[in-house]
Each structure stands twice: as C-alpha cells, then as structure tokens.
C-alpha positions as CSV (number, residue, x, y, z in Angstrom):
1,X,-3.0,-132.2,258.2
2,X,-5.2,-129.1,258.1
3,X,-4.7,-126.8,261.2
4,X,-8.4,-125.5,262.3
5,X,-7.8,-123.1,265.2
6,X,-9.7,-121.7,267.6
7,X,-9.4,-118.1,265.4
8,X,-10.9,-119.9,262.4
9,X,-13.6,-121.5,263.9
10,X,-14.5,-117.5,265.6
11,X,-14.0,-116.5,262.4
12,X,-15.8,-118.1,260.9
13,X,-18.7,-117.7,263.4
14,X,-18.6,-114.4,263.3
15,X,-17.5,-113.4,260.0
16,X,-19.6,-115.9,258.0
17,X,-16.1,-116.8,255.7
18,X,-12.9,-117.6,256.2
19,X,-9.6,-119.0,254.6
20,X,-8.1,-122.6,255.0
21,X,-5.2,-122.7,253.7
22,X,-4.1,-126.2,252.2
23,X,-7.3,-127.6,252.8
24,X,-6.8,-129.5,249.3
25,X,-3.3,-129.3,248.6
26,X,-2.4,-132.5,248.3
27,X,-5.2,-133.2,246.3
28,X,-5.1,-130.3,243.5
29,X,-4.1,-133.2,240.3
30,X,-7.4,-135.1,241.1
31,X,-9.4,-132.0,241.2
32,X,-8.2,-130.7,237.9
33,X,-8.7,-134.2,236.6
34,X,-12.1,-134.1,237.4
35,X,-12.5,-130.8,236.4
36,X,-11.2,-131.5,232.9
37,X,-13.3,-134.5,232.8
38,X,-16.9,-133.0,233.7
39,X,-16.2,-130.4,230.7
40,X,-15.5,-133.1,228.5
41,X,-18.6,-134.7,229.8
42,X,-21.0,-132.2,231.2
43,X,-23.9,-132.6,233.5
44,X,-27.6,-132.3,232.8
45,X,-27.2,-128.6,234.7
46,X,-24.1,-127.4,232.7
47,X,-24.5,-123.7,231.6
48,X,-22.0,-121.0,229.9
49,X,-22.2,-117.8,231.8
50,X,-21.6,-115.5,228.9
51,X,-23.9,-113.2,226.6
52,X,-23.8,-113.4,223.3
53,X,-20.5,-111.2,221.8
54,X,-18.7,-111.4,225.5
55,X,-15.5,-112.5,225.1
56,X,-13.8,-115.5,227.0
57,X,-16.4,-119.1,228.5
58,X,-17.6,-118.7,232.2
59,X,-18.7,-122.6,232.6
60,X,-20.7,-123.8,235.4
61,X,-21.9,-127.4,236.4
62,X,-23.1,-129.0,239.9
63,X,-24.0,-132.3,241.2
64,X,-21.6,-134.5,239.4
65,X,-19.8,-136.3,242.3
66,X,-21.7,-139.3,242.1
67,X,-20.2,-140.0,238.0
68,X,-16.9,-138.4,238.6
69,X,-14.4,-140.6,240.7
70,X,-11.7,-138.0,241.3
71,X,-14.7,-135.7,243.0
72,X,-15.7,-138.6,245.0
73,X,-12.6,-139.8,246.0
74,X,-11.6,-136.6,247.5
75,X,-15.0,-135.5,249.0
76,X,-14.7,-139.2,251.0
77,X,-10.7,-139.7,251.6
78,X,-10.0,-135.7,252.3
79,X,-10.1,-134.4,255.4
80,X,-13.0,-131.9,254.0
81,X,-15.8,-133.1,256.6
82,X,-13.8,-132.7,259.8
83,X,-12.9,-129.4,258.8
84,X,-16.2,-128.6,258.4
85,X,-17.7,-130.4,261.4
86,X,-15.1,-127.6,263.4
87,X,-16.3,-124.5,261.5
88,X,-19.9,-125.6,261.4
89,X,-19.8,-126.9,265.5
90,X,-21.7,-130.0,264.2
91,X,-21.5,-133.3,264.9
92,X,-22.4,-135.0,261.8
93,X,-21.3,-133.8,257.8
94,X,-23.6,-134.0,255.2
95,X,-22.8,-134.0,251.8
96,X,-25.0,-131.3,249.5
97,X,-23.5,-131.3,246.3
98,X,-20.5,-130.6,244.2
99,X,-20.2,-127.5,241.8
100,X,-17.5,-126.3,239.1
101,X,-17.1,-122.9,237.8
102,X,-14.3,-122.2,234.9
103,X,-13.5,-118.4,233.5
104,X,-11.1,-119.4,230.8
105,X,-8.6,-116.1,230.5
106,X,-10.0,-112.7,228.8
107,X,-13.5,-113.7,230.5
108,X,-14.5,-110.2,231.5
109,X,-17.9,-110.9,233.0
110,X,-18.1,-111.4,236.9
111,X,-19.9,-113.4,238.8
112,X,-22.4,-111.6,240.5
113,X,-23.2,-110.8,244.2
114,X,-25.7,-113.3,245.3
115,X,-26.1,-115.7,248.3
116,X,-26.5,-119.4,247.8
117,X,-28.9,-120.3,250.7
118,X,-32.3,-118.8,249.0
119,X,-31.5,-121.4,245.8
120,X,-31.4,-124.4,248.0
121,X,-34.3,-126.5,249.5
122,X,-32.4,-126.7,252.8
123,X,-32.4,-124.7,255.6
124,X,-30.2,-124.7,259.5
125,X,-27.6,-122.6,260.6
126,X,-24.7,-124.9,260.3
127,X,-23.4,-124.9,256.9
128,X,-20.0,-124.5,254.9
129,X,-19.3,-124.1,251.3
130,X,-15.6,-124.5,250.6
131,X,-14.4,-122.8,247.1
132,X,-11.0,-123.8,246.0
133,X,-8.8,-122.3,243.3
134,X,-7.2,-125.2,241.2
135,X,-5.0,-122.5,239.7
136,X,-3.0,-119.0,241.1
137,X,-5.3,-116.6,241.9
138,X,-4.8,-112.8,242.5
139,X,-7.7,-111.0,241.2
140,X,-10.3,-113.6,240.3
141,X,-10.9,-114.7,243.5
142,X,-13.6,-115.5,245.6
143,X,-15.1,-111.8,247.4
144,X,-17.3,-112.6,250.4
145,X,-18.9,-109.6,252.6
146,X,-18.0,-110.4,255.8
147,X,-21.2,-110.3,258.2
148,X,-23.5,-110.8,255.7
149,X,-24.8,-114.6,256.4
150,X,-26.4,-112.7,260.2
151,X,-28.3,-110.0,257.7
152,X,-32.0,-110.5,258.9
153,X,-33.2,-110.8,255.7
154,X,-32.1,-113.2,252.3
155,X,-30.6,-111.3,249.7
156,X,-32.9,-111.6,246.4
157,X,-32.0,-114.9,244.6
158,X,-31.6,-113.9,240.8
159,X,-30.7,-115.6,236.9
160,X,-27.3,-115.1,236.4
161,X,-27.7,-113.8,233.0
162,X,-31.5,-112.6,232.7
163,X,-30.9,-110.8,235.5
164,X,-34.4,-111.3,237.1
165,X,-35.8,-112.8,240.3
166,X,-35.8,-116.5,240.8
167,X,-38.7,-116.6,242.4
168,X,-42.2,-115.2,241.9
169,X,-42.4,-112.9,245.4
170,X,-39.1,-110.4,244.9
171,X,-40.7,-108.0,247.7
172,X,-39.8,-111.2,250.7
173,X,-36.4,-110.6,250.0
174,X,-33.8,-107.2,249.9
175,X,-32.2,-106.1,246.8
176,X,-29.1,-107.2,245.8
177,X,-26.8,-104.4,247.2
178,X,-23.4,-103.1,246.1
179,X,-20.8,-104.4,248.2
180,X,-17.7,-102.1,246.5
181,X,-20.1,-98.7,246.4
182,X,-21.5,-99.0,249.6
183,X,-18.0,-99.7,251.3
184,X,-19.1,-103.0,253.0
185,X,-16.2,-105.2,254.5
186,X,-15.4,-107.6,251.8
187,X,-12.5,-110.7,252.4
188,X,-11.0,-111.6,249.6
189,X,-7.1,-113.5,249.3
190,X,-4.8,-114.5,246.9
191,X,-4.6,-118.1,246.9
192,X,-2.5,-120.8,245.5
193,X,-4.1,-124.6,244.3
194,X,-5.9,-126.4,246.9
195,X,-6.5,-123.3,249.7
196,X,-10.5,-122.7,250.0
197,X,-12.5,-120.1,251.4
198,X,-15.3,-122.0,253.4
199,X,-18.3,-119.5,253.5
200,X,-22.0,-120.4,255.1
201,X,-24.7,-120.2,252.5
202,X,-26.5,-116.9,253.6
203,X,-22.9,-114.9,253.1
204,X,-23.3,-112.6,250.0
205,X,-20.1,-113.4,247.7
206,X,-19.5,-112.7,244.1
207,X,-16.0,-112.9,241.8
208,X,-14.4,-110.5,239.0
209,X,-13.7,-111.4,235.8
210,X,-10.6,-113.6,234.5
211,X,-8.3,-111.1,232.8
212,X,-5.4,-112.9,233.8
213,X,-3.7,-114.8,230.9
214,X,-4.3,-118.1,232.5
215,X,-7.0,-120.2,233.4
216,X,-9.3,-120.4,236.7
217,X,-10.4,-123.2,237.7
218,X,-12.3,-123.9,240.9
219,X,-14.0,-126.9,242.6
220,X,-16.4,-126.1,245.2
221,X,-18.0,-128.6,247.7
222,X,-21.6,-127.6,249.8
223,X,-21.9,-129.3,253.4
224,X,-24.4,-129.6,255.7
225,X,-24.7,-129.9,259.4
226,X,-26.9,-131.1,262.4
227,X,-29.6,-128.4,262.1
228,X,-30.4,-128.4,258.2
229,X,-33.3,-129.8,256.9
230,X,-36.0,-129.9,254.1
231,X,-37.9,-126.4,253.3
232,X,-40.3,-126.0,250.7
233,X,-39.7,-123.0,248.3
234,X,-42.1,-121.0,245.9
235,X,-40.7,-122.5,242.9
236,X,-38.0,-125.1,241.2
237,X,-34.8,-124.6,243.5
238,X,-31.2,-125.1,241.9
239,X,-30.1,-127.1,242.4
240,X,-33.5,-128.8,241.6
241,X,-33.4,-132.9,242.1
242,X,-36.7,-133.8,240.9
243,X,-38.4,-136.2,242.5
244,X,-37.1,-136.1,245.8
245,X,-40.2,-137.1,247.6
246,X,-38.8,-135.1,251.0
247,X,-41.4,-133.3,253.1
248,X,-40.9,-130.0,255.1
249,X,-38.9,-130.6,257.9
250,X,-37.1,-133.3,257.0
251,X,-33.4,-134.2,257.1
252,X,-32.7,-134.8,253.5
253,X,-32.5,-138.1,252.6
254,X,-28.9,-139.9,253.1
255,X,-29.3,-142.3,249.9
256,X,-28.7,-139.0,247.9
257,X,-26.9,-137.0,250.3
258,X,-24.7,-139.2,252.6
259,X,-23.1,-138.3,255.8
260,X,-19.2,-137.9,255.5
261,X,-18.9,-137.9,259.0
C-alpha cells in the first residue's frame, strides 16, 4: 500500500515533483519484462538518442501499452491512478500514454533540460508523470527544478539531437535555461526499482549520462486529470496520434485514452 501524505500531496503542489517511494515495487519483474520486450519489438516512435561516434544506446519509445501486456496490466491493476488522483486533487485519472527510456552503461550523453507539456496536445493544471527506475540509481537519475511547472511562461520545446525548436514560433516561448549554472533548486534521489518521481508536465527536468557499469532502465506513465483537455498546437505534437479527429476544448477521447479511475 502506497502511503500518500498530506506532505506529498503539498509537495507536490508546490514543488511541481516529488518522490513516491515503492509506488511500483511489487511490480518491478513485469516492468522489466515489458521493457525487454518493447526493445525486442519496438514501436512506430522508437528512436536512439545518440550521435553518430557517441558511445553507449540512449533508447526511447512511447505509446506501447495498448500491445504490451505487462505495461497494461500494471497501469490497470496498480495502485498508479489513486496515487495520482491525491497528487493531482482530481477526481477522475486519465490515461495519456506510456514511455521507455534505456541508457545502456558508458552512455555519456544526457538527457536534456526540457518540459513535457509544450509537446503534448493537452492542456489543465492537474497532471502527473511518474518516472520509475527499474534498476539502482545514484547518478542517472531523474533531476527536476523544483518550481518550475508555476514559471509563467513554457520552456522552448526542442529535438533532442538536432538541437532546434519544435515548433515554428521559438520567440512564444523562454530559452532553455541552465539549471546547474544558474543555481536553480533541483530534486533529484537515489532510488531503488519501483520508487517514481511523479512530476507535472510544465516542470523542467533532464538526466545525466549512464556511466555506471550497469544498465538504466525506466518506465514512465503520463496521467491526466479533471481539467485537461484538447489544444491545438502550431505543428505535429509528440506524441503525435494522427487522426485523432478531437477539437479544441475537448476532453480527449476515452476510446484511446481511458479513465483509470
């Protein structure tokens, strides 16, 4: 049973991130199963992360619950979406999607500082993304800057690896600042297999390098709550789901993105 106090929920409120310990523990085998198995078979969205000549793989894939039945099983049978209903203070859970990022060991390149919510076709306060480690991790874990997701204005969304805006109108958004160089508070734990950070979508996070000797693996699950709906954006968001068909304003549609709870 996953303890959500009072502190977390303020926490969280305030902070925009915070950690739950356990919140998978007892569900870490089925997670790394379905890890192992979406790299064996890899989504329409899979990407390596690396440059060419940089050492190590950085693998990334999202929105592979619906073909994976160890993701599914413990999106639906966890206690994930009351946990989330506490942080969010929403009534109802609704799924987003699933993502998987992978730095095999000796992978020096990090993931950069970015914020999710600009990506997404979704807007509303009440969101959580949960990040869980299916491995020990010390120094490639999730960073978050605490605050950030109450910043008036979205971070710039950016290509991980070209390193240019996402979007064709850069100047609506601020730069992508320096978290470490401009001494802003940044969270960050060890963790063991099955703890998550839950962070809202407008927090700026980012993650170091694997130079550990083992692998990291880490599931992460995006939630919505009573407040989100359907925004139009000046391009093709990721992640993208062609042919939709939702409208501006609109709760997305619960025949691809069920309620949990």
């Amino acid at each position: 049973m996953v303890d959500v106090t009072d502190e977390m929920i303020e926490a969280y409120q305030r902070d925009g991130v915070v950690l739950v310990k356990g919140l998978w523990a007892d569900w870490v085998a089925e997670l790394q199963a379905g890890v192992a198995r979406n790299m064996a078979e890899p989504g329409p969205f899979a990407a390596e992360n690396l440059k060419p000549g940089e050492a190590g793989r950085f693998f990334d894939d999202y929105c592979n619950w619906d073909r994976i039945p160890e993701f599914e099983q413990v999106i639906k049978q966890s206690e994930v979406a009351e946990v989330a209903a506490k942080l969010m203070g929403s009534d109802r859970v609704q799924m987003f999607h699933d993502h998987v990022l992978v730095k095999e060991p000796g992978t020096s390149r990090a993931t950069p500082w970015h914020t999710d919510g600009p990506y997404y076709f979704v807007e509303g306060r009440q969101n959580v993304s949960f990040w869980s480690p299916l491995d020990p991790v010390t120094q490639a874990s999730l960073r978050c800057v605490a605050g950030s997701h109450l910043w008036p204005k979205d971070v710039l969304p950016t290509r991980w690896l070209a390193e240019t805006s996402f979007y064709p109108n850069p100047e609506l958004y601020m730069p992508v600042p320096d978290p470490d160089a401009e001494a802003m508070p940044i969270r960050e734990w060890q963790m063991e297999p099955g703890d998550a950070v839950a962070f809202n979508y407008r927090t700026l996070h980012g993650a170091r390098g694997n130079e550990a000797g083992t692998r990291r693996r880490a599931f992460s699950l995006r939630v919505l709550g009573d407040d989100a709906r359907y925004v139009e954006r000046p391009g093709r968001t990721s992640p993208p789901y062609p042919g939709h068909e939702m409208v501006a304003g609109q709760v997305l549609r619960e025949d691809w993105f069920p309620f949990l709870k």
